[in-house]
DRENPA-3360 file (N, C-alpha, C; in nm, 2 decimals, always signed):
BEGIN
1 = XXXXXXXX = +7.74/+8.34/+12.26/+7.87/+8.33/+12.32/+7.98/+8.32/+12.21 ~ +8.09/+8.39/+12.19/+8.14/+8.40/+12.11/+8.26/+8.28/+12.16 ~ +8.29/+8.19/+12.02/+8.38/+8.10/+12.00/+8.52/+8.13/+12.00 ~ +8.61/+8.09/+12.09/+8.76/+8.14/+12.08/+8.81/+7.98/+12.04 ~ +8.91/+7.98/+11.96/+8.97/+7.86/+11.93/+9.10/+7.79/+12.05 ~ +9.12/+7.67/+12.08/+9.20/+7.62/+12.20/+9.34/+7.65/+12.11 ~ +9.44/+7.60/+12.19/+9.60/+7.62/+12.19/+9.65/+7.58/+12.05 ~ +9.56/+7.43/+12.04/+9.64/+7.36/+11.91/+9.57/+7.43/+11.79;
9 = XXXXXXXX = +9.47/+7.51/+11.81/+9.45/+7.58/+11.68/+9.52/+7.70/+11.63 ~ +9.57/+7.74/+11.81/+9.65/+7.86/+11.77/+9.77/+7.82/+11.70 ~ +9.84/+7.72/+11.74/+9.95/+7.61/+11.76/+9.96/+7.60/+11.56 ~ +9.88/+7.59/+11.50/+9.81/+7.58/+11.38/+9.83/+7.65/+11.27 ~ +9.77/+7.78/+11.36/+9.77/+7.87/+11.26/+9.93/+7.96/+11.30 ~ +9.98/+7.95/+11.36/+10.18/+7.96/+11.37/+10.28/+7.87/+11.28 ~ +10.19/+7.78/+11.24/+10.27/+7.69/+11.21/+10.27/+7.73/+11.02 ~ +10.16/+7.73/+11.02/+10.12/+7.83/+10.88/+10.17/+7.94/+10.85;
17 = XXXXXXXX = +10.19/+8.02/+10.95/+10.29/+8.13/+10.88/+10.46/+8.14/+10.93 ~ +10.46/+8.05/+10.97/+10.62/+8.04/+11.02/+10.65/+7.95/+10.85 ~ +10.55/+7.91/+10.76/+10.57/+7.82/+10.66/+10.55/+7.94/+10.56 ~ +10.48/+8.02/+10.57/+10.54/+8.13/+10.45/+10.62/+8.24/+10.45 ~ +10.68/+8.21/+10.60/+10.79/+8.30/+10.62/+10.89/+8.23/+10.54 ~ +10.94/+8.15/+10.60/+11.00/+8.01/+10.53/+11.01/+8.03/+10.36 ~ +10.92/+8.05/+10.31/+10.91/+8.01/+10.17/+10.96/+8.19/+10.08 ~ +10.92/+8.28/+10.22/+10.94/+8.41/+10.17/+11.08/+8.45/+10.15;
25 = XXXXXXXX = +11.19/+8.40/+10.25/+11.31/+8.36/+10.27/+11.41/+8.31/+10.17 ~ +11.30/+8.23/+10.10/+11.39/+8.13/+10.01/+11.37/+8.22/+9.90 ~ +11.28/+8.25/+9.84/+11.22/+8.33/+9.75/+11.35/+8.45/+9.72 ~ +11.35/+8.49/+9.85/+11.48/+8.63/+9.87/+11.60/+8.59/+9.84 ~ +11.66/+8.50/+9.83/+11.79/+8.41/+9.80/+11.80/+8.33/+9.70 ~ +11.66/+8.29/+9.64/+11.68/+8.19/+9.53/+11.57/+8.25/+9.41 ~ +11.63/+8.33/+9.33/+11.54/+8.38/+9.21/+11.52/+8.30/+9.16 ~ +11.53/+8.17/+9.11/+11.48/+8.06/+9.02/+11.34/+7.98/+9.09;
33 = XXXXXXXX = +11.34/+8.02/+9.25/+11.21/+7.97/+9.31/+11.11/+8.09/+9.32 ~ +11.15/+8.15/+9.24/+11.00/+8.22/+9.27/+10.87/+8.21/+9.24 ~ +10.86/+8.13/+9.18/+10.74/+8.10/+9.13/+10.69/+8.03/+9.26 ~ +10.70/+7.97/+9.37/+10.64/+7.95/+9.48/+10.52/+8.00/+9.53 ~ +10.49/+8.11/+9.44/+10.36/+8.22/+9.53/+10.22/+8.07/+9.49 ~ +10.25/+8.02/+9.36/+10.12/+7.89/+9.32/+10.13/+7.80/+9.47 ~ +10.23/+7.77/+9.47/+10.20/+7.67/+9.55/+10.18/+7.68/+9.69 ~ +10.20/+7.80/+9.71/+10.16/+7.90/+9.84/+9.98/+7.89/+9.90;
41 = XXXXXXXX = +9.91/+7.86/+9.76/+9.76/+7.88/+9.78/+9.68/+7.84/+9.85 ~ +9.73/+7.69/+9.86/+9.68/+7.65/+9.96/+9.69/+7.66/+10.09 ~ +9.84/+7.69/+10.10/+9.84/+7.76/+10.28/+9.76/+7.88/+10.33 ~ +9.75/+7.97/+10.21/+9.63/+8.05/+10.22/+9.49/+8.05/+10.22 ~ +9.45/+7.96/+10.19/+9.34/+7.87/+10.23/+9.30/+7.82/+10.33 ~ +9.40/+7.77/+10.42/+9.40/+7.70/+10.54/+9.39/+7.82/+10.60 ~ +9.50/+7.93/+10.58/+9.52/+8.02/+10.68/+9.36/+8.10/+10.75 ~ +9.31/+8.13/+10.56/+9.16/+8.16/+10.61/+9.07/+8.08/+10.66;
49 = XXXXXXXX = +9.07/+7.98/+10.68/+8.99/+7.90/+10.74/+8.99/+7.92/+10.89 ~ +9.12/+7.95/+10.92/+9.14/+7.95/+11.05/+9.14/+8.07/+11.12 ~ +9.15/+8.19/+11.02/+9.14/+8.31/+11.04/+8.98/+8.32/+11.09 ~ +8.90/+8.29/+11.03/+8.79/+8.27/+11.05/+8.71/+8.26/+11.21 ~ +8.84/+8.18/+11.26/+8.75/+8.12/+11.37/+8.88/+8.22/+11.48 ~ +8.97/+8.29/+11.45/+9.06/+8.39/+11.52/+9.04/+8.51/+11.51 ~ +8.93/+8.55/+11.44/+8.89/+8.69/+11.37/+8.76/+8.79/+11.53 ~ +8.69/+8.67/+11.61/+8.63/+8.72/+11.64/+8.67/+8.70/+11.82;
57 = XXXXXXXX = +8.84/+8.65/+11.80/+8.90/+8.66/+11.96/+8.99/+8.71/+11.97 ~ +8.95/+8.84/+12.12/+9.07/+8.89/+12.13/+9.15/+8.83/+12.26 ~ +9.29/+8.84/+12.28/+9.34/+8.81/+12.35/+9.31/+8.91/+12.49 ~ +9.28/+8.85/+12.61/+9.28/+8.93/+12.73/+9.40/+8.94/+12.78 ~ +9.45/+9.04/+12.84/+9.53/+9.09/+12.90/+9.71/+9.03/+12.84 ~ +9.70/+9.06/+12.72/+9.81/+9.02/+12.64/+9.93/+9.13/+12.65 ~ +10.07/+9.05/+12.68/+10.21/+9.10/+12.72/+10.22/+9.15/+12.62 ~ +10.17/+9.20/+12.50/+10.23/+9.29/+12.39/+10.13/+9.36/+12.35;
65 = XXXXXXXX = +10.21/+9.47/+12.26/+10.08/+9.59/+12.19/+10.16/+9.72/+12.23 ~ +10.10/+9.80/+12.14/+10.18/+9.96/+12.15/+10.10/+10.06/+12.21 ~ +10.12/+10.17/+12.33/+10.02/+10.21/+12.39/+10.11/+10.36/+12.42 ~ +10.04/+10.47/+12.37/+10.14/+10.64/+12.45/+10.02/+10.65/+12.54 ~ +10.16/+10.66/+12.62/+10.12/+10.69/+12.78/+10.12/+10.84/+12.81 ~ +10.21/+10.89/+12.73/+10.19/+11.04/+12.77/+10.28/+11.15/+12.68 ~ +10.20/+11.25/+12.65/+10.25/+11.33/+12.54/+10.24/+11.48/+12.56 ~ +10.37/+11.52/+12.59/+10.36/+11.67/+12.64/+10.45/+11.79/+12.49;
73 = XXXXXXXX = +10.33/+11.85/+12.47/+10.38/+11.93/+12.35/+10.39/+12.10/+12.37 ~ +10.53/+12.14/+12.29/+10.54/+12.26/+12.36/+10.56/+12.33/+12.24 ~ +10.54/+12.46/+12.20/+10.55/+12.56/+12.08/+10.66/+12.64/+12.08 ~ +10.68/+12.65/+11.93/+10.80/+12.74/+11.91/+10.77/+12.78/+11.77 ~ +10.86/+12.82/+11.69/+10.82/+12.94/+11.58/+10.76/+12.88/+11.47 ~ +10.67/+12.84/+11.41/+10.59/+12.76/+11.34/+10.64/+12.65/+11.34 ~ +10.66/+12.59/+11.48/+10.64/+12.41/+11.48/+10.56/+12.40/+11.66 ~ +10.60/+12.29/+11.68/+10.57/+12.20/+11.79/+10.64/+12.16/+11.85;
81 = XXXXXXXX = +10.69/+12.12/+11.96/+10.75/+12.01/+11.97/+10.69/+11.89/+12.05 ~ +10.67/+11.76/+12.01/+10.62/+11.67/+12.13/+10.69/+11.58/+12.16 ~ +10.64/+11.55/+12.29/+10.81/+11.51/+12.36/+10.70/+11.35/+12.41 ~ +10.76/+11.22/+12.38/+10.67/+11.08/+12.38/+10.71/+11.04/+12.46 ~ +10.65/+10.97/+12.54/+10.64/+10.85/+12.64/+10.54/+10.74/+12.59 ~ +10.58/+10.67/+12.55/+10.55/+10.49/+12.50/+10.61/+10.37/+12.55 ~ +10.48/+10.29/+12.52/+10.49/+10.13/+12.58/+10.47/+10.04/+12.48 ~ +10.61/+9.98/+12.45/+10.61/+9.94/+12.31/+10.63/+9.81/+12.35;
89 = XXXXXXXX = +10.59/+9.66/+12.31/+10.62/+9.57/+12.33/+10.57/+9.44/+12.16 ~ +10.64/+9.37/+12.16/+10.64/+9.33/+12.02/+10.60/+9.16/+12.06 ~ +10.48/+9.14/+12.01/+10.42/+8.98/+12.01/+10.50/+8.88/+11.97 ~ +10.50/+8.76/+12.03/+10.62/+8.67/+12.01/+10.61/+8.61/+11.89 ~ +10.50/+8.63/+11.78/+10.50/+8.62/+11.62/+10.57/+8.71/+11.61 ~ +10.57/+8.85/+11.62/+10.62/+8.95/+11.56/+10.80/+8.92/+11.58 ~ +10.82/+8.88/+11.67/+10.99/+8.86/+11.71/+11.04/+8.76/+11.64 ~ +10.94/+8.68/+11.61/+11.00/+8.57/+11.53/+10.99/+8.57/+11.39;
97 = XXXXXXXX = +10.91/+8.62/+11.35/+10.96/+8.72/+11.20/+11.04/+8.78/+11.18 ~ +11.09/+8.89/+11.25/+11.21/+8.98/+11.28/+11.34/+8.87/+11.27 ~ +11.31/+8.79/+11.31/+11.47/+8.72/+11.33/+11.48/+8.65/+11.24 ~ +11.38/+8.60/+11.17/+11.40/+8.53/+11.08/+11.39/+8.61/+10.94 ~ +11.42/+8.72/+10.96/+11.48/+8.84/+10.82/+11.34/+8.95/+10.77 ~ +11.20/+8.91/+10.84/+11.13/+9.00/+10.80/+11.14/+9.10/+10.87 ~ +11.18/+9.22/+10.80/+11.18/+9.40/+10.88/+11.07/+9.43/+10.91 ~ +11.03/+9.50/+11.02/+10.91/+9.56/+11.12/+10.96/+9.65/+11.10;
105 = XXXXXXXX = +10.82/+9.76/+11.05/+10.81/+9.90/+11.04/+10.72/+9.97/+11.15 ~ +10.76/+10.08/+11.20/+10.67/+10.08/+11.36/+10.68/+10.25/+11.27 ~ +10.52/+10.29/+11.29/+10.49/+10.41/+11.21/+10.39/+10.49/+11.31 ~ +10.50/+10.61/+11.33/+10.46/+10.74/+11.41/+10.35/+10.82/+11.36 ~ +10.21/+10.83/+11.37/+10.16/+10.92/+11.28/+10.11/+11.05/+11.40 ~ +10.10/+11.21/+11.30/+10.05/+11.30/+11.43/+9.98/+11.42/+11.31 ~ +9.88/+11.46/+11.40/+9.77/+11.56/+11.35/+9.78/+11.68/+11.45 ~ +9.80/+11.79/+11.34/+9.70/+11.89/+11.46/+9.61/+12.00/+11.42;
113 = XXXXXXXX = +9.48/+11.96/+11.54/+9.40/+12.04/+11.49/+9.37/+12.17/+11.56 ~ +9.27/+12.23/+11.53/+9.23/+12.29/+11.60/+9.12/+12.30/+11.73 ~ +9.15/+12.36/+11.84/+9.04/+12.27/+11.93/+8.90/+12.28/+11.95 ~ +8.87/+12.43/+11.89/+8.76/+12.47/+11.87/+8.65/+12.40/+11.77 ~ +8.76/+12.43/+11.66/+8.66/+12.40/+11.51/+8.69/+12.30/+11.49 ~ +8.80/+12.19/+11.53/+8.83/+12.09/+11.49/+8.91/+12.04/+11.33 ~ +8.93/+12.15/+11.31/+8.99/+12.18/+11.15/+9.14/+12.10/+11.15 ~ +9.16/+12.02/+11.08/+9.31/+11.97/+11.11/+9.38/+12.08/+11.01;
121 = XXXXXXXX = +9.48/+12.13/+11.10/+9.59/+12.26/+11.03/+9.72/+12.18/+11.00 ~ +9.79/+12.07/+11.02/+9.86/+11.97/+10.97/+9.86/+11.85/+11.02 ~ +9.94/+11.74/+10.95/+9.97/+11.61/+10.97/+10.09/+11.53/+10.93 ~ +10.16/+11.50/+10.96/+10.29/+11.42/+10.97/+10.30/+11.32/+11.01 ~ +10.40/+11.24/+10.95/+10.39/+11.08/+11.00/+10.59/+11.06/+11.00 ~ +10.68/+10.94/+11.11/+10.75/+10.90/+11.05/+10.77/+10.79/+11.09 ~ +10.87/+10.68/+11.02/+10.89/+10.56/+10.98/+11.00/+10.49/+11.07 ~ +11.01/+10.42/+11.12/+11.15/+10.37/+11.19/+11.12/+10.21/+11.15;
129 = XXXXXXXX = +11.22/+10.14/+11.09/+11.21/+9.99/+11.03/+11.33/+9.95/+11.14 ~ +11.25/+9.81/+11.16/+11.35/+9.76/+11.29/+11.40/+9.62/+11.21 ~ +11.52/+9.58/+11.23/+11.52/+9.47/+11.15/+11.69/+9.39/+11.22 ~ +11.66/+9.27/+11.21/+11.75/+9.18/+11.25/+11.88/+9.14/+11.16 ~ +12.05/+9.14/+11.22/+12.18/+9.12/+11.13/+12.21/+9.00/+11.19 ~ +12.20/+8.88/+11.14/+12.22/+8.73/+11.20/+12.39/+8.74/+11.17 ~ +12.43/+8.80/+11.08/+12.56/+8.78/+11.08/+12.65/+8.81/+11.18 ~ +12.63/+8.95/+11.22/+12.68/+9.03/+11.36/+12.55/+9.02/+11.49;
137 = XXXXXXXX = +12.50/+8.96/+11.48/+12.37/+8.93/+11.55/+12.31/+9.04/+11.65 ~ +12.30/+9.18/+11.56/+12.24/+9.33/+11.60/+12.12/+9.28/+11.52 ~ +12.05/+9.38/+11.61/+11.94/+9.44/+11.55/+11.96/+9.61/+11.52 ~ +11.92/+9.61/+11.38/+11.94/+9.76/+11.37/+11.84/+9.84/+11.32 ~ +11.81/+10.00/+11.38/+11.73/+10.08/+11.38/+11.71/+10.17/+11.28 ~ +11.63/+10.21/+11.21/+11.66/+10.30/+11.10/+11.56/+10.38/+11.09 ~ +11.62/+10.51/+11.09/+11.52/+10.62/+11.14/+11.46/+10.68/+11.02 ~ +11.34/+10.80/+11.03/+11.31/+10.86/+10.89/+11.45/+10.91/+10.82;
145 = XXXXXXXX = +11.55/+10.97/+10.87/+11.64/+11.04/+10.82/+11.77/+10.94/+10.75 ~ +11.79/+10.96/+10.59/+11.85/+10.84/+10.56/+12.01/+10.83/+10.66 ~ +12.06/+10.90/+10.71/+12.17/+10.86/+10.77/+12.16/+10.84/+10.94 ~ +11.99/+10.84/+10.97/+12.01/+10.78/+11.13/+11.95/+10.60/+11.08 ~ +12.08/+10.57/+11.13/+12.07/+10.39/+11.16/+12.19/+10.38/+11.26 ~ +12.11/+10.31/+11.37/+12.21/+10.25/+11.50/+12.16/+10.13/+11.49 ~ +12.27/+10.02/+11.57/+12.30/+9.89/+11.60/+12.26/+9.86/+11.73 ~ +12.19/+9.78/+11.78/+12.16/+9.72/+11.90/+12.18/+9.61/+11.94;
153 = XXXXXXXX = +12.25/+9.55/+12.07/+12.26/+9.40/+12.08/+12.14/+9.36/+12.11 ~ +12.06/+9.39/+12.22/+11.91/+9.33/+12.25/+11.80/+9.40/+12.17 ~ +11.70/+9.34/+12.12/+11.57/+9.38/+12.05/+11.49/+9.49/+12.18 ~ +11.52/+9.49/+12.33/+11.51/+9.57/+12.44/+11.52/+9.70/+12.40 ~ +11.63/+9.68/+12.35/+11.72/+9.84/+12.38/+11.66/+9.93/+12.25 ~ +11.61/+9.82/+12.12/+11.55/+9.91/+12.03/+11.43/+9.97/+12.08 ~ +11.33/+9.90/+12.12/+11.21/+9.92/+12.13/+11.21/+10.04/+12.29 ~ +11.35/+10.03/+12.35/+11.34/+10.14/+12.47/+11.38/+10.28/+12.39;
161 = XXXXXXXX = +11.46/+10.29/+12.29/+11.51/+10.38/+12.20/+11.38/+10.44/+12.16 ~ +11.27/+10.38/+12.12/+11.12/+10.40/+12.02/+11.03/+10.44/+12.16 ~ +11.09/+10.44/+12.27/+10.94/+10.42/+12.39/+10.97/+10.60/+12.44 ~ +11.10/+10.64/+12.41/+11.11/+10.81/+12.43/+11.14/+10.89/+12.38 ~ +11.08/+10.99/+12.27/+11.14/+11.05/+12.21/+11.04/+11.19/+12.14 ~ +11.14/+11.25/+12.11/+11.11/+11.42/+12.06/+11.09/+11.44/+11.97 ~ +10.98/+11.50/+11.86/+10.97/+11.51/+11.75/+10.90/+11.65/+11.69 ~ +11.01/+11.69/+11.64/+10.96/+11.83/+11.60/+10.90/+11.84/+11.47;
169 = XXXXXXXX = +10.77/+11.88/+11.46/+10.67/+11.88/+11.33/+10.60/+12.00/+11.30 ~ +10.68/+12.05/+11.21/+10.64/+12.20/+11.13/+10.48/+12.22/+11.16 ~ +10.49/+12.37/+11.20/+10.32/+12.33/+11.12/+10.29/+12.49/+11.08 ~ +10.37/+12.58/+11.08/+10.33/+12.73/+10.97/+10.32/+12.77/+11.12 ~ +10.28/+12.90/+11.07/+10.18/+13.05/+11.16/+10.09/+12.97/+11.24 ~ +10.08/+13.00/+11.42/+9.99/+12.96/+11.48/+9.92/+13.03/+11.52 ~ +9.82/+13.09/+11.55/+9.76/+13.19/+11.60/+9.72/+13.17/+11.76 ~ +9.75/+13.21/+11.86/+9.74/+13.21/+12.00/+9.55/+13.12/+12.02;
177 = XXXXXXXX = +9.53/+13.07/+12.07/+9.42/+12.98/+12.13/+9.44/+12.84/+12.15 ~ +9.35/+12.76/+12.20/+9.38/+12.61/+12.25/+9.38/+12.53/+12.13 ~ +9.47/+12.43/+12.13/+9.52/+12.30/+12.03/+9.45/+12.15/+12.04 ~ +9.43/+12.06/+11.97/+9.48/+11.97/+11.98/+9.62/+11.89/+11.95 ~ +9.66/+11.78/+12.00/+9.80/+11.72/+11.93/+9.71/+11.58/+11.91 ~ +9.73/+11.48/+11.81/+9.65/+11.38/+11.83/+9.81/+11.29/+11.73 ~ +9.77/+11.15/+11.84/+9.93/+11.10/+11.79/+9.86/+10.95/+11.81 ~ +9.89/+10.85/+11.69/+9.90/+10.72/+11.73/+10.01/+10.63/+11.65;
185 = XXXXXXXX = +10.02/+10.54/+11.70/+10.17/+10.49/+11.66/+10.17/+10.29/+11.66 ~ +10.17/+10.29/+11.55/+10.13/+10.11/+11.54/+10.27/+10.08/+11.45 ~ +10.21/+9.92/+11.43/+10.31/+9.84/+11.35/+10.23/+9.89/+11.16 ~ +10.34/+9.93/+11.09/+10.29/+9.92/+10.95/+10.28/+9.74/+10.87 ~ +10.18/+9.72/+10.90/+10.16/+9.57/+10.84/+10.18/+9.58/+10.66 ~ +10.11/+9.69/+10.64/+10.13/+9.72/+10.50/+10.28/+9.71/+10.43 ~ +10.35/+9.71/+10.48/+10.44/+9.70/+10.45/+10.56/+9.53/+10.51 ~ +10.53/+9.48/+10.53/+10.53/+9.35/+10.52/+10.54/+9.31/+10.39;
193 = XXXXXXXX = +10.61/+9.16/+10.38/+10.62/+9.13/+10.28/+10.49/+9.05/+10.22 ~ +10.49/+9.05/+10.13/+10.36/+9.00/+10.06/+10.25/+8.88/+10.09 ~ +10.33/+8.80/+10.12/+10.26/+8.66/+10.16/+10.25/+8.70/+10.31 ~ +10.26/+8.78/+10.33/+10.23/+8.77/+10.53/+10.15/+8.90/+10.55 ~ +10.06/+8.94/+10.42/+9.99/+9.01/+10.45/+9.79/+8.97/+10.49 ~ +9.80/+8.92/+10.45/+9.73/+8.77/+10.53/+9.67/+8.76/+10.67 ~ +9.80/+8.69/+10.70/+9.77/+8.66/+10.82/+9.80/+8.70/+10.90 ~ +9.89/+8.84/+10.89/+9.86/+8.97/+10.98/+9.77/+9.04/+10.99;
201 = XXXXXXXX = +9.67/+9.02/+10.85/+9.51/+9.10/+10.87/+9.44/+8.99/+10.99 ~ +9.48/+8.87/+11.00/+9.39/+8.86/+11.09/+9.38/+8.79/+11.24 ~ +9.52/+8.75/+11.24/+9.58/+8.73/+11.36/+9.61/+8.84/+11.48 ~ +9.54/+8.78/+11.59/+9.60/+8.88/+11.70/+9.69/+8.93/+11.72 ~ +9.83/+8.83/+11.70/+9.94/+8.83/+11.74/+10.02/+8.94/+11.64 ~ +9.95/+9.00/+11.57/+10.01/+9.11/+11.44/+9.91/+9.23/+11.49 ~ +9.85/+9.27/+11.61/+9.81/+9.36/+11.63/+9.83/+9.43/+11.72 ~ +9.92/+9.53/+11.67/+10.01/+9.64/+11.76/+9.97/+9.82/+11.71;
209 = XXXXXXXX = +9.89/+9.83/+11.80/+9.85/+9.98/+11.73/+9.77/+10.07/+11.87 ~ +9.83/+10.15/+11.87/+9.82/+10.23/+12.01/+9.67/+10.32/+12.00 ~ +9.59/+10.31/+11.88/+9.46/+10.38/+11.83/+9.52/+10.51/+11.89 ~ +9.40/+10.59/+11.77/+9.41/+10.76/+11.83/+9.40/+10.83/+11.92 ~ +9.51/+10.89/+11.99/+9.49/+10.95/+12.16/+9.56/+11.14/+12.11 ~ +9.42/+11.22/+12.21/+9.43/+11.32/+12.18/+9.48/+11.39/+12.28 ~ +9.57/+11.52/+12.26/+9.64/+11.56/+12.38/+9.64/+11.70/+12.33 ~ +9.57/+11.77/+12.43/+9.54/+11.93/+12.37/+9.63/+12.01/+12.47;
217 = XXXXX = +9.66/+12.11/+12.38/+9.79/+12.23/+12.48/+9.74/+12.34/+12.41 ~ +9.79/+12.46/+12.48/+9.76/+12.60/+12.44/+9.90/+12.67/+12.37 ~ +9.89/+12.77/+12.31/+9.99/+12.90/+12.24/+9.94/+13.01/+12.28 ~ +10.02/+13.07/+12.40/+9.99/+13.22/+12.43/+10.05/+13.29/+12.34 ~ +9.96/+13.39/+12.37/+10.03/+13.50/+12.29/+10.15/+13.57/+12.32;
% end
């Protein structure tokens, strides 16, 4: 029977990284503290300890996580186009990083192969970093393209911006027969800031990833 830990452990291990968020913060504003990462060790310590006993539970039927629902792709002169339907919802760790100045990177990735041989004939990925302005208290969106960034009042309105959209991905000369399109689209933890790489490897509440879903279309001739 596998061991899930009660509330105050979860309670625990929140409390632990809301403390090196905390220290990551200060770090960002005070160059003379940076040397903090020593004294950081032991919270990473704890963290694994605790990780340990959160590593082998998953949450049932949990209000967050990233999931495509439906992906309809259509052809044109050596590209694609796929047109997304997504259910994007962000873990109440993840919101509270966000607000408290860590950027969330939510990364589109897409393949296409062939349906027969299975040969991947391209792959493409892109980036959108979501991140919180306490001063004007937006959240603002920033697209692969360095001049798409919009302003949002609700953290809603981004993540409904990210749940529909069109993406046209080159892919050469196609030759007429059946496709795959294969798309999945998670949080980039890798990209996080240092000390919260951690305990996003092993907390539930840092796992947002829609895994690989395959959606095959044809090119007549």
């Amino acid at each position: 029977m596998t061991f899930c830990p009660d509330k105050q452990m979860r309670r625990l291990s929140g409390r632990v990284i809301a403390r090196i968020i905390h220290r990551y913060r200060v770090s960002r504003y005070c160059p003379a503290r940076k040397g903090w990462m020593a004294s950081t060790t032991p919270l990473f310590a704890s963290l694994l300890s605790i990780a340990v006993l959160l590593g082998g539970c998953t949450k049932a039927g949990s209000d967050y996580g990233f999931h495509i629902t439906n992906v309809r792709v259509s052809s044109g002169y050596q590209k694609v186009l796929a047109h997304f339907q997504q259910d994007l919802s962000l873990s109440r760790e993840a919101v509270e990083a966000l607000e408290k100045g860590v950027s969330l990177t939510v990364l589109l990735e897409m393949e296409l192969r062939d349906s027969i041989t299975l040969t991947l004939l391209a792959d493409d990925s892109r980036a959108y970093v979501i991140s919180f302005k306490p001063l004007n208290q937006v959240y603002q969106l920033k697209g692969p393209d360095a001049d798409d960034s919009r302003n949002f009042p609700r953290l809603r309105h981004v993540m409904n911006e990210l749940a529909t959209m069109t993406i046209e991905f080159t892919t050469g000369p196609l030759a007429p027969g059946p496709y795959e399109f294969r798309s999945r689209i998670r949080l980039d933890n890798a990209r996080l800031p240092a000390p919260m790489h951690l305990p996003a490897l092993f907390s539930s509440q840092w796992k947002h990833d829609s895994e690989w879903s395959t959606w095959p279309f044809e090119i007549n001739a």
